[in-house]
C-alpha positions as CSV (number, residue, x, y, z in Angstrom):
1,X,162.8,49.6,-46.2
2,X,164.2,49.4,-49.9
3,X,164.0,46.7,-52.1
4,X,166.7,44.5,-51.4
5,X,166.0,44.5,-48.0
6,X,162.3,43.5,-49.4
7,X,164.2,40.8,-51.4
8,X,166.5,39.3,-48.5
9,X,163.7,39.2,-45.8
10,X,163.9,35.5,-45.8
11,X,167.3,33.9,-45.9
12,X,168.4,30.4,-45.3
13,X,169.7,31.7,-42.1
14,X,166.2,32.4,-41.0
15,X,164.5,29.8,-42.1
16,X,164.3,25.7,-40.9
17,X,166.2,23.2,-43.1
18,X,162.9,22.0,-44.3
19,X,161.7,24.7,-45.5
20,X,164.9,25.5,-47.2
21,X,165.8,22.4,-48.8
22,X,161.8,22.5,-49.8
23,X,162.2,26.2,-51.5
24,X,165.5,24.8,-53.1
25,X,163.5,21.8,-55.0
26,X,160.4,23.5,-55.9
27,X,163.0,26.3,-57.3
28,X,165.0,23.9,-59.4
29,X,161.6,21.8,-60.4
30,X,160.5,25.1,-61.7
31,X,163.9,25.7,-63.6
32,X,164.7,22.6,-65.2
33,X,161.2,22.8,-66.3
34,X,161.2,25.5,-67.9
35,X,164.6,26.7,-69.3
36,X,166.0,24.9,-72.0
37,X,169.7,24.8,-73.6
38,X,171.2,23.0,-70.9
39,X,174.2,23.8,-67.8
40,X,174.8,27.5,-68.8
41,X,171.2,28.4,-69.3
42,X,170.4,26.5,-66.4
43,X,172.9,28.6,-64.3
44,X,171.6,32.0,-65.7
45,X,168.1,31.2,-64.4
46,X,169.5,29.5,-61.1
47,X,171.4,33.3,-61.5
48,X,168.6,35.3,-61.7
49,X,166.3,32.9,-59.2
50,X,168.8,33.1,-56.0
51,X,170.6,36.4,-56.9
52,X,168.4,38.9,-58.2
53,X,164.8,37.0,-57.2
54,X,165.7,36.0,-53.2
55,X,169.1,37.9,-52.4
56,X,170.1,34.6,-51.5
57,X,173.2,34.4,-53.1
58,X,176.0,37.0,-54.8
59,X,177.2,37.5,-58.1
60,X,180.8,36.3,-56.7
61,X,179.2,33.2,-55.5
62,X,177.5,31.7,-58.6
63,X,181.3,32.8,-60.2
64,X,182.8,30.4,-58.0
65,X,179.8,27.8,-58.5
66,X,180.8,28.1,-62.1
67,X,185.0,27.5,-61.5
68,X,184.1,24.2,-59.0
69,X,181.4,23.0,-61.5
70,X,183.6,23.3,-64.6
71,X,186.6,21.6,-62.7
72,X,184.8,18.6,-61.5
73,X,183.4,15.4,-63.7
74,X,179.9,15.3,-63.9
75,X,176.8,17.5,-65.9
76,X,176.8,20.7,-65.5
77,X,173.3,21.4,-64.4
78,X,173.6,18.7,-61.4
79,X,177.1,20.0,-60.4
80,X,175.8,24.0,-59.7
81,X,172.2,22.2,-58.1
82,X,174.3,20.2,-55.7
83,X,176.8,23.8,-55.1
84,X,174.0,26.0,-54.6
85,X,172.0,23.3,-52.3
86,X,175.0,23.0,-50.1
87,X,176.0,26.5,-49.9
88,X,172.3,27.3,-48.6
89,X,171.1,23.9,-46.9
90,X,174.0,22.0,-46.5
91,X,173.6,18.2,-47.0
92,X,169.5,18.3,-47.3
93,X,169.7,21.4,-49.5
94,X,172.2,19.8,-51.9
95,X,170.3,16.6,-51.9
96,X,166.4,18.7,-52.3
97,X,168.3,20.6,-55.1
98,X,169.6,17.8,-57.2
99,X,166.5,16.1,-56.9
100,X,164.9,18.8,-58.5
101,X,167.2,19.4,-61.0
102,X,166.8,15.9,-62.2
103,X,163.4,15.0,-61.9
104,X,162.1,17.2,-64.8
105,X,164.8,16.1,-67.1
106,X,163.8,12.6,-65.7
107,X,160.1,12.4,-66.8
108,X,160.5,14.2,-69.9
109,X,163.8,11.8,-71.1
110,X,161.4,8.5,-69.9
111,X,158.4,10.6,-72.1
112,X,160.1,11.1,-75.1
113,X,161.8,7.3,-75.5
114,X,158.5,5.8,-75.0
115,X,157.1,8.1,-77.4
116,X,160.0,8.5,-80.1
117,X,158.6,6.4,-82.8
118,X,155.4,8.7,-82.8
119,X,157.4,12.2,-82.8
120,X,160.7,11.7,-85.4
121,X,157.9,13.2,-88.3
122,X,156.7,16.0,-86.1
123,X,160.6,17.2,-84.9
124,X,161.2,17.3,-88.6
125,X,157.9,19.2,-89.5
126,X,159.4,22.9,-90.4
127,X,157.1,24.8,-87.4
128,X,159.0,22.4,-84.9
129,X,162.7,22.8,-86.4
130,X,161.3,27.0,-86.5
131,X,160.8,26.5,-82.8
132,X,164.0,24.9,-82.1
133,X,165.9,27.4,-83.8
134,X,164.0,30.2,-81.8
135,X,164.9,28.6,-78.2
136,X,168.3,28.0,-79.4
137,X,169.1,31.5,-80.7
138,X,167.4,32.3,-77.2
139,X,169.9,30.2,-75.2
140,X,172.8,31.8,-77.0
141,X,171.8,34.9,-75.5
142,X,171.4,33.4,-71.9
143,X,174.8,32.2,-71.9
144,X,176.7,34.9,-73.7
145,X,174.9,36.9,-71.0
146,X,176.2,34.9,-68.2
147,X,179.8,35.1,-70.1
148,X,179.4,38.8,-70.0
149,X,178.6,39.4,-66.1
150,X,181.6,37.0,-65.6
151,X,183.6,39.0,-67.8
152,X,182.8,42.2,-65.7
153,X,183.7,40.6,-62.5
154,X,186.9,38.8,-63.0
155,X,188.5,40.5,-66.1
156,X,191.0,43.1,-64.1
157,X,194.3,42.2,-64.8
158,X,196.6,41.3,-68.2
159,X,197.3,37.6,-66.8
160,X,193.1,37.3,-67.0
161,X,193.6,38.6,-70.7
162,X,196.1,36.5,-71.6
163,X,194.9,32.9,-70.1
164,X,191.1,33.8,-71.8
165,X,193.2,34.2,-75.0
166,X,195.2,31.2,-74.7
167,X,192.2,29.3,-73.4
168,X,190.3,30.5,-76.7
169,X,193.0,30.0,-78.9
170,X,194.3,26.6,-77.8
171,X,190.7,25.3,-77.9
172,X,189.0,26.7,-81.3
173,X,192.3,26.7,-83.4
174,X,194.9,23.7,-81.4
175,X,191.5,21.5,-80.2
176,X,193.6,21.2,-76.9
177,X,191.2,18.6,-74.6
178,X,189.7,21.7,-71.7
179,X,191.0,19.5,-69.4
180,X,194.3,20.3,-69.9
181,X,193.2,24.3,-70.7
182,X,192.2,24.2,-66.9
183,X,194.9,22.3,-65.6
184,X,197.1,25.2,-67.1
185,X,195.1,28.0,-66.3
186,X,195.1,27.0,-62.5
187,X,198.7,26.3,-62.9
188,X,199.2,30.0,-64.3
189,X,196.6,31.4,-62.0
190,X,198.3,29.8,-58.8
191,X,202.2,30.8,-60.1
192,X,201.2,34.3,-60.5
193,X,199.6,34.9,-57.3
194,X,202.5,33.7,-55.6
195,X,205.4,36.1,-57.3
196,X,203.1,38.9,-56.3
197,X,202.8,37.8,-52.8
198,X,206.7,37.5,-53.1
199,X,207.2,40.6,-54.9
200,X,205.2,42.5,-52.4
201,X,206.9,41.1,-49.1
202,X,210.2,41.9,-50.8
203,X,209.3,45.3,-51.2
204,X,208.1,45.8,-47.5
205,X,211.5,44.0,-46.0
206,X,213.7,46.4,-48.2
């Protein structure tokens, strides 16, 4: 037996609902926890926790956790907990995940407003602001990394080139709202895919 059968020897499929909605909080208790930086880092650990860790998801999945997430209102971070909950557990799963996506975030949020009037010297204290540039520097990696293994799977046409670019250029230089950056990308997106569906049966009826 190799090792991804090692890693997929216990899907959702094979498992009850308890025990996967139980695996899904204790996973996103654990994350939340511990990875700073917000949605995208997030994402990348949820990445590398049901992809790489328990075969439990594919790369093409946590790209289209990453299209619904971005499209919908809401934070980030709850938006992929309650995709990747559903996906595996259905209802229980999405609820067991976005409970443990927000519980950590919870009790530290509650910890820190009870406690503010004691910390604001110590943030400013020069080993603490050393820290926070560390952890951000190290988030900046997380996500560019995430961008990157997006890049590879979806970059494979000129339209893909030219909507990042326009994406790019209408937000950093025109500060067009990303609402409407989306709203024309899917627009674009959708338009495209359906000349080449016409193109193609056009070709086959001459």
């Amino acid at each position: 037996m190799n090792c991804s059968d090692d890693k997929r020897n216990s899907v959702p499929g094979e498992m009850s609902q308890w025990k996967v909605g139980w695996v899904l909080f204790w996973s996103y208790i654990r994350i939340t926890s511990l990875v700073l930086g917000g949605g995208y880092a997030i994402i990348a650990a949820a990445q590398e926790e049901f992809v790489h860790r328990r075969g439990w998801l594919t790369e093409e999945d946590v790209l289209e956790m990453i299209t619904v997430t971005q499209t919908v209102p809401g934070i980030l971070a709850c938006n992929s907990a309650v995709y990747v909950g559903w996906k595996l557990g259905g209802l229980p799963g999405a609820v067991a995940a976005l409970a443990g996506a927000v519980l950590p975030s919870l009790v530290i949020i509650v910890a820190i407003a009870a406690s503010i009037s004691r910390v604001q010297n110590a943030i400013m204290h020069p080993t603490v602001r050393g820290a926070f540039i560390g952890l951000i520097s190290c988030i900046v990696g997380m996500v560019f990394a995430t961008a990157l293994r997006m890049w590879k799977k979806v970059m494979h046409s000129k339209l893909a080139y030219f909507i990042t670019a326009g994406c790019l250029i209408g937000l950093s230089v025109f500060k067009c709202h990303p609402a409407v950056l989306i709203a024309g990308a899917v627009v674009l997106g959708v338009t495209a895919e359906l000349a080449e569906r016409l193109l193609s049966r056009g070709g086959r009826s001459s």
